[in-house]
C-alpha positions as CSV (number, residue, x, y, z in Angstrom):
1,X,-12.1,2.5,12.5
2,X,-15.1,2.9,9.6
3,X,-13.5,1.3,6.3
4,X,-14.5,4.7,4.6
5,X,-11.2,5.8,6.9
6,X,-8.9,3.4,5.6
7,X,-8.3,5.3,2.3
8,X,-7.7,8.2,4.3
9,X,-4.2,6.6,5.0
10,X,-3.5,6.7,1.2
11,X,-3.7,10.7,1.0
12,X,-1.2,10.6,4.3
13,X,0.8,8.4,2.7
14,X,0.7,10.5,-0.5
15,X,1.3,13.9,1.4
16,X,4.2,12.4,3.5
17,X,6.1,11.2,0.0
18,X,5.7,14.7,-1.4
19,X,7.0,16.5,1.4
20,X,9.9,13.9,1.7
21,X,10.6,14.6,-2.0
22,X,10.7,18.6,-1.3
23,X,12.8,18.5,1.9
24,X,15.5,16.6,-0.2
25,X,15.3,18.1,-3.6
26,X,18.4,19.0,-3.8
27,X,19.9,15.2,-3.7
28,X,18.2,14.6,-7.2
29,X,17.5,18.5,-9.0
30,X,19.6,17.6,-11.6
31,X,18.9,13.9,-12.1
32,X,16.0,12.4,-14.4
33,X,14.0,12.4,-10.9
34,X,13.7,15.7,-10.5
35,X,10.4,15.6,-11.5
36,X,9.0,12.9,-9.3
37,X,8.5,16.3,-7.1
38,X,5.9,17.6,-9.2
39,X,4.5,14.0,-9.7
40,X,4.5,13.0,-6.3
41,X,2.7,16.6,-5.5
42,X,-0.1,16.4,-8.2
43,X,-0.7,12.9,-7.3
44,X,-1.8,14.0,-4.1
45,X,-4.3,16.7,-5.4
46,X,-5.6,14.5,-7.7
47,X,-6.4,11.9,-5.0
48,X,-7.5,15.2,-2.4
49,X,-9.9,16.2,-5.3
50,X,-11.2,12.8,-6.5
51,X,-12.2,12.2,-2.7
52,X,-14.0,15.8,-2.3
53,X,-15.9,14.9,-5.7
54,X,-19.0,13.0,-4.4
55,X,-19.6,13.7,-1.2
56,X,-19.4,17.6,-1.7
57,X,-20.6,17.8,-5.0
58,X,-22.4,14.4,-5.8
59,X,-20.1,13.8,-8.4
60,X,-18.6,10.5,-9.5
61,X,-15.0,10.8,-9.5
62,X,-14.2,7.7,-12.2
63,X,-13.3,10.6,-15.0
64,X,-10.7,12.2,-12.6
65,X,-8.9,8.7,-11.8
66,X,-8.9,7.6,-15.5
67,X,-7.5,10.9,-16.6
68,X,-5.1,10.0,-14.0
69,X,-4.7,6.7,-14.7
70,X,-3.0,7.7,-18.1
71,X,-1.3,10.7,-16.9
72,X,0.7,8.8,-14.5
73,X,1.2,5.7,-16.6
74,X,2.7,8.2,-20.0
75,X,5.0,9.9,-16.9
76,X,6.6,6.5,-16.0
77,X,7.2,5.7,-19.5
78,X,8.8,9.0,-20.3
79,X,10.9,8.8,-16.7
80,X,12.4,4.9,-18.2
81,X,12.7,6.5,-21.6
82,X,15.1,9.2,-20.1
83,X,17.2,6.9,-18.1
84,X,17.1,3.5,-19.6
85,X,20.0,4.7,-22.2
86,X,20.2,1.9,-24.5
87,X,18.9,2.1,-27.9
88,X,16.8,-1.1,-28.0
89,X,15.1,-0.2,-24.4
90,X,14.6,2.9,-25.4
91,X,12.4,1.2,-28.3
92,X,10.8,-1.1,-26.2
93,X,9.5,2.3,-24.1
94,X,8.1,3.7,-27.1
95,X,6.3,1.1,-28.6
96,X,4.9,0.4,-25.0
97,X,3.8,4.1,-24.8
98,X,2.5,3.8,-28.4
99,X,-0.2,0.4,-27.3
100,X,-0.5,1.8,-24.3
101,X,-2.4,5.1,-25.5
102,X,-4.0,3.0,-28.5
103,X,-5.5,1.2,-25.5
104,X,-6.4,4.2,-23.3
105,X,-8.0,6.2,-26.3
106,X,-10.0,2.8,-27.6
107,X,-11.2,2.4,-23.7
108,X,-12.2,6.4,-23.8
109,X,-14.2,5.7,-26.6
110,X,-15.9,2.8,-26.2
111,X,-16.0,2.2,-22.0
112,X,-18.5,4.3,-19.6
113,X,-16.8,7.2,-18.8
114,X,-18.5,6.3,-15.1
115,X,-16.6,3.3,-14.4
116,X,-12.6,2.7,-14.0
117,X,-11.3,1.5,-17.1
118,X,-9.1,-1.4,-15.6
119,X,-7.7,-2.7,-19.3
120,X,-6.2,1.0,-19.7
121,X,-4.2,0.2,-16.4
122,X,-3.3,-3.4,-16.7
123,X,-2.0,-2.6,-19.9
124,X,0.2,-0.1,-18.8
125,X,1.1,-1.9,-15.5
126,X,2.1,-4.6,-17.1
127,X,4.3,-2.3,-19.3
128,X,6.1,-0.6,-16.8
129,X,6.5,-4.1,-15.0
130,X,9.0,-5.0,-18.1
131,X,10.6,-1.5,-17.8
132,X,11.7,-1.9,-14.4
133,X,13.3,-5.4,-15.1
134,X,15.0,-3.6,-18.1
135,X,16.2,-0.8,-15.6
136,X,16.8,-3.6,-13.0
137,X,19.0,-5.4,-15.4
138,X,21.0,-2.0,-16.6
139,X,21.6,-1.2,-12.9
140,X,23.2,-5.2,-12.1
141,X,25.6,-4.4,-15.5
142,X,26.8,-1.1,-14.7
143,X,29.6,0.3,-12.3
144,X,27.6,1.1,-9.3
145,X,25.8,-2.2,-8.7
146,X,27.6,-1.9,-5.5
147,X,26.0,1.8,-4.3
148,X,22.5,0.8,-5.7
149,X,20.9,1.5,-2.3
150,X,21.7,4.7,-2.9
151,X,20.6,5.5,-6.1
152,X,17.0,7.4,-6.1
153,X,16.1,5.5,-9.7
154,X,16.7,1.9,-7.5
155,X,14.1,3.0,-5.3
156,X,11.4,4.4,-7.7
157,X,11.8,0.8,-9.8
158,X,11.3,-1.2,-6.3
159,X,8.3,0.9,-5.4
160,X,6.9,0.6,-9.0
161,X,7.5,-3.3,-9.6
162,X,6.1,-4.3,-6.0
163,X,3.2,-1.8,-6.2
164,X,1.9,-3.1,-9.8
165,X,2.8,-6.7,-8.8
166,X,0.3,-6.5,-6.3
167,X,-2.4,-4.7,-7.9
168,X,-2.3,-6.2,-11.2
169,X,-3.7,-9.4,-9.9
170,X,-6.0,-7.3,-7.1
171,X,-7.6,-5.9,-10.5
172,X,-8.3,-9.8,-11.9
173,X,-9.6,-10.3,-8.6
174,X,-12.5,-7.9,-8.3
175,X,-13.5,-8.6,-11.8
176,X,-13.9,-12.0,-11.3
177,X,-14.3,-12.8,-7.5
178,X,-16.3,-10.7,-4.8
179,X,-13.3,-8.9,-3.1
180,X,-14.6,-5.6,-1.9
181,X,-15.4,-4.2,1.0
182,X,-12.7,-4.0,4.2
183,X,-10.5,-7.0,2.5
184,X,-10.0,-4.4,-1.0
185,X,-9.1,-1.5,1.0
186,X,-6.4,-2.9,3.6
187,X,-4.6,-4.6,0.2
188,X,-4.7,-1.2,-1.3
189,X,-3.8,0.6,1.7
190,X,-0.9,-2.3,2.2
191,X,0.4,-1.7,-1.5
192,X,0.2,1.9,-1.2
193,X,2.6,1.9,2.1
194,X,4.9,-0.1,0.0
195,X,5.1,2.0,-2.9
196,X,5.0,5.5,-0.9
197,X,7.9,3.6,1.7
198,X,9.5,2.6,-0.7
199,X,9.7,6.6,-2.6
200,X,10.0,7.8,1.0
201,X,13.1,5.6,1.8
202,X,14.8,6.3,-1.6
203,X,14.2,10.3,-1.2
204,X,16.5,9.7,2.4
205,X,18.7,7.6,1.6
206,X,19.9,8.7,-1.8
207,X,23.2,10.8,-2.3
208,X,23.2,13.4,-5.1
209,X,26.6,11.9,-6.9
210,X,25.0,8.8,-7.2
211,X,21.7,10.2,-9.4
212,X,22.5,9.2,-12.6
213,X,24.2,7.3,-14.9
């Protein structure tokens, strides 16, 4: 298999999630998830688009994945703002959200707008990295510690905190070592089964009186 293939499995991985989440829609349509559909769904375009970019048009697709970069990253905060109930979290999400654009707009400014600006998504990796402890932690002190398998939110905080785990050091990594090539793709393509297994899993498993707190 050409390496150029290998991120091929990301976009099947991608369309699998979002069908998944549409077969089962009705488990979570009236929980704070509900919207993972969409999310799931335009992540999938975005990625179809950002790999039709250059060879089709000769365009470098670095734009499109910042855009997205910061799209996806202000969606996880609102998603931990809406279910994360307690007054301090809810503080901690909006000062997060608040550095977090400071640092996207500073990197928008003053960064190429032809290379991936890696601070902008460190930042907010590392971000939603505390929120999921914080939802973690809410989950372990609440009534249905017991059910959390089946909660859809469990899931989505699994997928999140293994997936940024991983690529938050993969990011140190290609700035300062020479990882690229075959090694970079098969960890992406590894951490992007996880996270999409992880959504997939959740969207199956979950039961609708279980969404929410």
């Amino acid at each position: 298999m050409e390496t150029k293939y290998l991120l091929y499995i990301i976009n099947c991985l991608e369309f699998s999630a979002a069908i998944t989440a549409t077969v089962y829609y009705s488990k979570y349509i009236f929980s704070s998830e509900k919207y993972f559909l969409f999310f799931l769904w335009y992540t999938f375009f975005v990625d179809l688009l950002g790999a039709s970019l250059r060879p089709m048009f000769g365009m470098d697709n670095y734009w499109l994945y910042n855009a997205f970069t910061i799209t996806s990253l202000l969606f996880y905060f609102y998603w931990y703002y809406t279910i994360l109930k307690s007054h301090l979290f809810r503080k901690w999400v909006v000062f997060f959200t608040i550095v977090f654009s400071a640092v996207a707009v500073f990197s928008l400014f003053y960064q190429s707008w032809n290379e991936y600006h890696k601070y902008t998504f460190v930042t907010g990796a590392l971000f939603v990295l505390v929120l999921t402890v914080f939802h973690f932690y809410k989950l372990l002190n609440s009534d249905e510690v017991l059910i959390v398998k089946y909660k859809l939110s469990f899931w989505i905080s699994t997928a999140l905190l293994l997936f940024y785990m991983g690529m938050i050091p993969l990011m140190f990594l290609t700035e300062f070592l020479d990882i690229s090539g075959i090694s970079y793709k098969i960890i992406i393509v590894s951490l992007n089964l996880i996270l999409y297994g992880c959504y997939i899993i959740g969207f199956v498993w979950t039961k609708k009186k279980y969404n929410g707190f």
